[in-house]
C-alpha positions in Angstrom: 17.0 14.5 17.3 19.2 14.6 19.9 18.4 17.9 21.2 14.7 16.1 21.5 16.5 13.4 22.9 14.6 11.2 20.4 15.7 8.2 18.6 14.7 6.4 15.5 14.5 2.6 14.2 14.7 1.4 10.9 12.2 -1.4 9.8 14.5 -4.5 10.8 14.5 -3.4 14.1 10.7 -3.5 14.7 10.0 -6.9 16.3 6.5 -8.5 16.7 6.0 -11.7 19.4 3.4 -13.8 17.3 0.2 -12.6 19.6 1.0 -9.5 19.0 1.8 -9.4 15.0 -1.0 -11.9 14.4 -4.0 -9.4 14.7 -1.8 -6.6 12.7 -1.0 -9.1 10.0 -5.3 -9.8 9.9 -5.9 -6.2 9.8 -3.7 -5.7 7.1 -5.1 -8.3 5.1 -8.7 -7.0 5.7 -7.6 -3.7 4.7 -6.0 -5.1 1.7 -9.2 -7.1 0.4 -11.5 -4.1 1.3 -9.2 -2.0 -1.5 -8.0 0.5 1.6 -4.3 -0.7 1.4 -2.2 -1.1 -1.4 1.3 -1.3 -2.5 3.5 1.4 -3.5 5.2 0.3 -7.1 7.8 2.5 -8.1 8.5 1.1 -11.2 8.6 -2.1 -13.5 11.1 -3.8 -15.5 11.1 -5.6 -18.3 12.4 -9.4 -17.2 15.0 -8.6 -19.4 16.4 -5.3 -17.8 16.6 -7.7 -14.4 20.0 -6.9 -13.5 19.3 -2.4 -14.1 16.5 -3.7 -11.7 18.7 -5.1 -9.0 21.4 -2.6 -9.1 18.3 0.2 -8.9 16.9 -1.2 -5.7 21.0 -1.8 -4.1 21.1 1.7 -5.2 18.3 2.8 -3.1 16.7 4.5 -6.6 13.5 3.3 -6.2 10.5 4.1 -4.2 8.1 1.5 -3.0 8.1 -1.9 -4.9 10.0 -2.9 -7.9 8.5 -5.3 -10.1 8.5 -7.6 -13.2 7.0 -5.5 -16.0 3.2 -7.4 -16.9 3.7 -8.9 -20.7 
């Protein structure tokens, strides 16, 4: 990267003013109710196994979203 004299941001650093994450936030939502966008889940847990959950995702185990098993 540096050779490119690129940089790189993480997620936290992205910042939206309100007009400007207002018509992403609708887009998204559209895309989401058209069946277009949907969430990544990793895995489930059963509500039991909640703490193997937590330490998975401080862990940085898991890809996409970590969720409640359905039951």
């Amino acid at each position: 990267m540096a050779a490119r004299r690129a940089t790189r941001a993480g997620i936290e650093q992205v910042r939206f003013s309100a007009a400007e994450a207002e018509p992403l936030l609708d887009r998204a939502l559209s895309e989401a109710a058209a069946g277009r966008l949907r969430p990544v889940v990793g895995q489930t847990f059963p509500l039991s196994e909640a703490a193997r959950a937590h330490t998975a995702i401080e862990a940085r185990e898991v890809l996409g979203k970590t969720l409640p098993a359905a039951g």
